[in-house]
DRENPA-3360 file (N, C-alpha, C; in nm, 2 decimals, always signed):
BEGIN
1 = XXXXXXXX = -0.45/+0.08/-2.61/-0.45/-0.05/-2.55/-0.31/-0.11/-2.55 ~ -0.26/-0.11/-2.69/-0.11/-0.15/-2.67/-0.02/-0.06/-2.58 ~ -0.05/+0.05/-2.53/+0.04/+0.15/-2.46/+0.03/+0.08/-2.32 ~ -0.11/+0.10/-2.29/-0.10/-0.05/-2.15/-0.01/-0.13/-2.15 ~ -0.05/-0.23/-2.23/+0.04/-0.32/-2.25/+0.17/-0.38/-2.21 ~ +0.23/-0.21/-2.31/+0.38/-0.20/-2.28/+0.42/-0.13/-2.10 ~ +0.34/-0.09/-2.09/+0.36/+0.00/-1.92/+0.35/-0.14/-1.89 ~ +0.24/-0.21/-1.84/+0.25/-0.29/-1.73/+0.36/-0.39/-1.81;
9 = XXXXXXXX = +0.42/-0.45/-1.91/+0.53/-0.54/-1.94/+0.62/-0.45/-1.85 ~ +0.71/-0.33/-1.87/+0.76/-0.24/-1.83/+0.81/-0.21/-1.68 ~ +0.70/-0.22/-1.61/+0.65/-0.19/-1.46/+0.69/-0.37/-1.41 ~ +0.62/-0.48/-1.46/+0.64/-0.59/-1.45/+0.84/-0.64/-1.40 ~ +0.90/-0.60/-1.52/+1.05/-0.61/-1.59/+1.10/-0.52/-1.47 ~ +1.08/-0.43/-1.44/+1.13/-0.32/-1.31/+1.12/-0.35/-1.21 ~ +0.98/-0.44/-1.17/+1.00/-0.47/-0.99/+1.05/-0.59/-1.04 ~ +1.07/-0.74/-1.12/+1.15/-0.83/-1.12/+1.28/-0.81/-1.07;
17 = XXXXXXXX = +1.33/-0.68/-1.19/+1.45/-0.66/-1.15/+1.48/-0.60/-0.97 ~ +1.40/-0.53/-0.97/+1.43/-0.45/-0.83/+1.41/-0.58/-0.71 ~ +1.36/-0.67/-0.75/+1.32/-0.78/-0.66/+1.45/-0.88/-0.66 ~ +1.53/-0.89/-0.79/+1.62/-0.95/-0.77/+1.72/-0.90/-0.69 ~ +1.77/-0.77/-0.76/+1.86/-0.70/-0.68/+1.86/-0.65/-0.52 ~ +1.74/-0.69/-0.47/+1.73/-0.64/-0.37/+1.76/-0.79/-0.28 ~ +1.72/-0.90/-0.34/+1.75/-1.02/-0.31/+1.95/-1.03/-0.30 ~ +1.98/-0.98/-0.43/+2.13/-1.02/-0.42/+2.21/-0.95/-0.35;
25 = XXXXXXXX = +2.15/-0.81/-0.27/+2.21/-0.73/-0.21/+2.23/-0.79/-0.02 ~ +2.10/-0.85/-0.03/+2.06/-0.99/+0.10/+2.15/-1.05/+0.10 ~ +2.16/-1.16/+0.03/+2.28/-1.22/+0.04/+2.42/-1.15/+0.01 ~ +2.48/-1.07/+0.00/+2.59/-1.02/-0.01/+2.61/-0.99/+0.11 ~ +2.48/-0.90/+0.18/+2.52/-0.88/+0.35/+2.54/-0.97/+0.41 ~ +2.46/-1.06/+0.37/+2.48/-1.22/+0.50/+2.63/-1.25/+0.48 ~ +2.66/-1.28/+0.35/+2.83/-1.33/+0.30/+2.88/-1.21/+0.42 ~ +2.87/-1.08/+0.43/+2.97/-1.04/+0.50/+2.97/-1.07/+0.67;
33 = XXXXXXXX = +2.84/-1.07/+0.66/+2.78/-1.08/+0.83/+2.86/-1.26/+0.89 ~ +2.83/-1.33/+0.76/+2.91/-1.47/+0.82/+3.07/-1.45/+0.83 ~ +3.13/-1.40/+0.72/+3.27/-1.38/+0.74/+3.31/-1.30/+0.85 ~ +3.21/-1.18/+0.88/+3.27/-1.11/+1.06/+3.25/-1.28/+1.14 ~ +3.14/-1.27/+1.18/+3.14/-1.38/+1.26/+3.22/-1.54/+1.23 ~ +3.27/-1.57/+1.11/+3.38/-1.69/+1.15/+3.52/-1.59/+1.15 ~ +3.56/-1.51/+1.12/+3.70/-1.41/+1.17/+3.72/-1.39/+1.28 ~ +3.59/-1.28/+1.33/+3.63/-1.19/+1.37/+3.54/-1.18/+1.55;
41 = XXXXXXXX = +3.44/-1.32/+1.50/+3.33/-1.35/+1.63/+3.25/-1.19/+1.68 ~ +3.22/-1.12/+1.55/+3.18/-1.02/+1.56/+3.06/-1.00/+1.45 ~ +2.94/-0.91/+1.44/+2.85/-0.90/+1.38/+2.81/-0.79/+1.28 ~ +2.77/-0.78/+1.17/+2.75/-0.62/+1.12/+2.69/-0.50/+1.19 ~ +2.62/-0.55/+1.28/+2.57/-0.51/+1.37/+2.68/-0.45/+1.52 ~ +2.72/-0.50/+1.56/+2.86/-0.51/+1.67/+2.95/-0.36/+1.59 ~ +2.95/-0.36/+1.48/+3.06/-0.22/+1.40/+2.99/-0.12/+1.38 ~ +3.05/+0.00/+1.32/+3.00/+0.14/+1.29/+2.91/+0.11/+1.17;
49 = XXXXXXXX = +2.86/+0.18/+1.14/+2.76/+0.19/+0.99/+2.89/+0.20/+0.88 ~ +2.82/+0.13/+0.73/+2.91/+0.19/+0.64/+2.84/+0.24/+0.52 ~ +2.87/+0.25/+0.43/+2.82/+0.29/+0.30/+2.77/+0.13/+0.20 ~ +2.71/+0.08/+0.29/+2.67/-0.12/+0.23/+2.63/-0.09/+0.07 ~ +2.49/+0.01/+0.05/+2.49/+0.02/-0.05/+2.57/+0.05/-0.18 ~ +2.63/+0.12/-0.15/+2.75/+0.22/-0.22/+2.84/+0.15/-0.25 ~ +2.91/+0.07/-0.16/+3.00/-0.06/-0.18/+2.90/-0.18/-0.29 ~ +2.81/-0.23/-0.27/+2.73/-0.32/-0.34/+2.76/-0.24/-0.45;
57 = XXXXXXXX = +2.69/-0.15/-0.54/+2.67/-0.10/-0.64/+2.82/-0.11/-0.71 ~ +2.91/-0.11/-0.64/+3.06/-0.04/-0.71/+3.11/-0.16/-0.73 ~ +3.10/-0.28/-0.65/+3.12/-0.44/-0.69/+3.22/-0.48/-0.60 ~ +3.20/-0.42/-0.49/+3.27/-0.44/-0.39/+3.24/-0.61/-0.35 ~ +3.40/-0.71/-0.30/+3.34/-0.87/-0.29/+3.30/-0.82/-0.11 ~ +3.20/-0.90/-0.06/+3.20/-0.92/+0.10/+3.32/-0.94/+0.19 ~ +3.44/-1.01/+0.11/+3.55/-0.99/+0.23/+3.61/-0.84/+0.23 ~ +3.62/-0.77/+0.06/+3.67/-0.66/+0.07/+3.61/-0.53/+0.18;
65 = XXXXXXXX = +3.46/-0.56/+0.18/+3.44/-0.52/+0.26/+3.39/-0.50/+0.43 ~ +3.43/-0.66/+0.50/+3.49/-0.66/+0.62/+3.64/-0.63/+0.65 ~ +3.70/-0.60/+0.55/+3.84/-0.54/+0.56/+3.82/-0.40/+0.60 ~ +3.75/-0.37/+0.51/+3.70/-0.16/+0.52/+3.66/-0.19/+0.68 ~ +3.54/-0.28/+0.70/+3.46/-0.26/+0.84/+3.57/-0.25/+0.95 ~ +3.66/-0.36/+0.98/+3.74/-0.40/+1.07/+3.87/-0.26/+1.07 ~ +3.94/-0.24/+0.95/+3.95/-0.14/+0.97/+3.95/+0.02/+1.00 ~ +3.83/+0.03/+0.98/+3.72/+0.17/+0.99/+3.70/+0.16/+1.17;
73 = XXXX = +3.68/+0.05/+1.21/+3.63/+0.01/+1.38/+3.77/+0.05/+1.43 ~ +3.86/-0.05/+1.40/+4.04/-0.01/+1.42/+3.99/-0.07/+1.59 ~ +3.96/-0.17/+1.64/+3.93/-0.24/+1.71/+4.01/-0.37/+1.75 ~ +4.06/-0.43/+1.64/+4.11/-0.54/+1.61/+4.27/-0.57/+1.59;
% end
């Protein structure tokens, strides 16, 4: 019974976390999606694909990476 217990405490603590992170990864994209569009009058959408997640994980700030985007497009 205590082994229950601890799984669903466990399982609980894992989607919190995965629920937050998945929230903070939201707002990091918007931060960048707003800064294309007051710069650059352009959308995350409007550019090439990047590595969003990959950048998030490594602690990349949202301007750093509309620098990579705008760059990477070489548009601007």
């Amino acid at each position: 019974m205590c082994t229950n217990n601890a799984y669903v405490i466990t399982e609980l603590l894992n989607s919190n976390f995965q629920m937050s992170t998945n929230q903070a990864f939201e707002n990091w994209m918007n931060q960048i999606n707003n800064n294309l569009v007051t710069q650059y009058e352009v959308r995350i959408s409007d550019l090439p694909d990047e590595p969003f997640w990959d950048f998030f994980e490594d602690g990349l700030e949202p301007q750093e990476v509309v620098n990579i985007m705008i760059e990477n497009a070489s548009v601007f």
